[in-house]
C-alpha positions, 0 to 999 in steps of 0.5 A: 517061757520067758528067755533066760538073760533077756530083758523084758525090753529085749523080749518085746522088742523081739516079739514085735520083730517076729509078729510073735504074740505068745512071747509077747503075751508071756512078758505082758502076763509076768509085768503083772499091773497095766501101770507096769505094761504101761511104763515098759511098752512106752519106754521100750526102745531099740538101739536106735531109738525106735519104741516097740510100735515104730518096730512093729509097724516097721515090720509089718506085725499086725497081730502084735501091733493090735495086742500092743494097742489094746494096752492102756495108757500106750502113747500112740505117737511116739517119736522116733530119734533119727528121723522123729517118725511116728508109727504112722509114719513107719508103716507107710514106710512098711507098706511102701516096700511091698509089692503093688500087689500087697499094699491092699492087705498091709493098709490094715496096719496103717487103719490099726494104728489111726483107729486106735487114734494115731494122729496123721497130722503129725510131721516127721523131722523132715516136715513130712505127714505120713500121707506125703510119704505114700508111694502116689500109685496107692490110692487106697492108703492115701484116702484112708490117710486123707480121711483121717487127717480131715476126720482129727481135724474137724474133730478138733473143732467140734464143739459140744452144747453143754446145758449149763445155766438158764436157757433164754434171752439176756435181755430179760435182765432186770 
């Protein structure tokens, strides 16, 4: 049941706080139309300025940030006001205030969000890519972080055959 005198921002917010999928799941199910999910998940921001992924990132919500992830036209990399992270950002963030002994598991909400296309390139307001901000003891977050960076950046230079038009030499001209 949906909070009495909470918004739906407020309810989101919360539930991304918490890694609380039922209440997230209730305000996702009363907005009824993706466009609706859509507006609210992309507009919904804490006092601060942080959207509801940079919250559930920056609290470790896996199970919340992969059900916010599956909406459609969720913007993946939003920046944050203060500090002009992304979400990316903020979850290496997350990770580096863990343990050495749980980074291994909280990689997982690093590897989410860039295979849900998370752009690794992207430098915060002090020119920072999240892989420079990873703590230099773990390894394992730097090489997933290092792999996507190169995997975007090959990828934008990609370019696909096309079969348009005759195939064949230009000189055979008339």
């Amino acid at each position: 049941m949906i909070y009495q005198g909470a918004t739906p921002r407020e309810l989101v917010l919360e539930a991304c706080r918490r890694n609380n999928t039922n209440l997230l799941s209730e305000v996702l199910t009363s907005l009824k139309t993706s466009e609706k999910i859509a507006d609210l998940l992309n507009n919904a921001k804490d006092g601060v300025g942080n959207h509801c992924l940079h919250v559930a990132a920056s609290y470790g919500s896996y199970e919340v940030l992969d059900t916010l992830l599956d909406q459609e036209n969720l913007e993946v990399d939003p920046l944050d006001r203060l500090e002009r992270d992304t979400p990316l950002h903020k979850a290496v963030r997350f990770i580096n205030s863990l343990s050495p002994s749980d980074w291994a598991s909280a990689s997982s909400i690093a590897e989410l969000l860039i295979d849900a296309g998370a752009d690794p390139r992207i430098r915060n307001k002090a020119k920072l890519k999240p892989l420079e901000l990873v703590d230099s003891k773990n390894k394992e977050l730097r090489n997933t972080l290092q792999k996507a960076e190169y995997a975007m950046t090959v990828g934008d230079d990609v370019v696909l055959d096309q079969d348009e038009g005759p195939t064949g030499s230009a000189s055979d001209s008339d």
